[in-house]
N, C-alpha and C positions, 0 to 999 in steps of 0.2 A: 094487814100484812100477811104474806103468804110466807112460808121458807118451801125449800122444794130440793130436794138431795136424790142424783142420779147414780142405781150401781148397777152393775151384771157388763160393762165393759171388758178389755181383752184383746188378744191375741190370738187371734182364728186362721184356719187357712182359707183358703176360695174355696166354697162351694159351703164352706160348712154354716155354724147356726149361733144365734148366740140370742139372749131374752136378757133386756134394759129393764132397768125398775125403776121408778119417780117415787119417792115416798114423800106427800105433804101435808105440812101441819099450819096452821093458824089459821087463817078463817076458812070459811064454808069451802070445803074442795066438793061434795056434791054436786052444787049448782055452777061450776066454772066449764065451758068447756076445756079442754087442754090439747097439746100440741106434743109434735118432737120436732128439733132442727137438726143440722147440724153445720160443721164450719171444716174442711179441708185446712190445710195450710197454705195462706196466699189466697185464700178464695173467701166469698162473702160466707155468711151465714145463710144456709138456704131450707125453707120446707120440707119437711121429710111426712110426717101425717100428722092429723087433728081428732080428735074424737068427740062430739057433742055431750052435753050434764047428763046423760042415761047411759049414754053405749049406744046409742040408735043409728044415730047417723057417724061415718068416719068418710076420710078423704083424705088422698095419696097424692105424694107428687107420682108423674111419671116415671120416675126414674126407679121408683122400688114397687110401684104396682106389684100385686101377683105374689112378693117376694116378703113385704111387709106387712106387720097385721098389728094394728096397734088396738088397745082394751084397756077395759080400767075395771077397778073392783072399790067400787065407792066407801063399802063396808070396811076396807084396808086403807082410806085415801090413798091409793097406787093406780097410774097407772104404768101400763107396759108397753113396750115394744118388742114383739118377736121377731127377729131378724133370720132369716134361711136362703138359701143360695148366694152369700156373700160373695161380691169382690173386689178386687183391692181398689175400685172406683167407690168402696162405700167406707173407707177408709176416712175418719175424720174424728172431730170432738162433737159427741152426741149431747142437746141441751134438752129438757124441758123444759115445756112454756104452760104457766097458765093463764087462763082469758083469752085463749089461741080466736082469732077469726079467719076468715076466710082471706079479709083484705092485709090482715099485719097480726103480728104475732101481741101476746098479752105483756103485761108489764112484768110479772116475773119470771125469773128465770133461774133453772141450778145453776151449780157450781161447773157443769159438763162432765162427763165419762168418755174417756179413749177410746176407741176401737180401729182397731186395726189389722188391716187380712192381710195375709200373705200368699205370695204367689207360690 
C-alpha cells in the first residue's frame, strides 16, 4: 500500500508560479516510477507529467511542455511539480500517481490539490 498526500496548491494569477509536493509513505517510493494528473471541472482526468525510479527520464503532456518541470527527491520520498507561466487553462485539481506509465496511470492516487489562476 502506498498513501501519497498532495500540498503547495492555491490561488495564482496568469503568468505566475507555484511548486506541488507529493509526500509518500508505505512501501518502496524509490523504485516506483510517479506521475501528476489533473481534472478540470466536467472534464476527464488527464496527464500532466511522469518521472522514472531515478529522476532520469521525465515526460510531458503537450500542453505544459517548456512550462513544467516535474522531480523527485527520493531521500524525501517527494516528489514535485514546478509550475510557472500559469494560466487559467491550467486551472484544475492536481493528483499524484504512483506506478505512473506511459500507457495508464498507477493504482495510487492522492487526495488532489486545487489550483487555480486567475485572469
Amino acid at each position: 500500500q502506498v498513501q501519497l498526500v498532495e500540498s503547495g496548491g492555491g490561488l495564482v494569477q496568469a503568468g505566475g508560479s507555484l511548486r506541488l509536493s507529493c509526500a509518500a509513505s508505505g512501501r518502496t517510493f524509490s523504485g516506483a516510477a510517479m506521475g501528476w494528473f489533473r481534472q478540470a471541472p466536467g472534464k476527464e482526468r488527464d496527464f500532466v507529467a511522469m518521472i522514472n525510479w531515478n529522476g532520469g527520464n521525465t515526460c510531458y503532456a503537450d500542453s505544459v511542455k517548456g512550462r513544467f518541470t516535474i522531480s523527485r527527491d527520493n531521500a524525501k520520498n517527494t516528489v514535485y511539480l514546478q509550475m510557472s507561466s500559469l494560466n487559467v487553462e491550467d486551472t484544475a485539481v492536481y493528483y499524484c500517481n504512483a506506478g505512473t506509465t506511459i500507457l495508464r496511470p498507477g493504482a495510487y492516487w492522492g487526495q488532489g490539490t486545487q489550483v487555480t489562476v486567475s485572469s
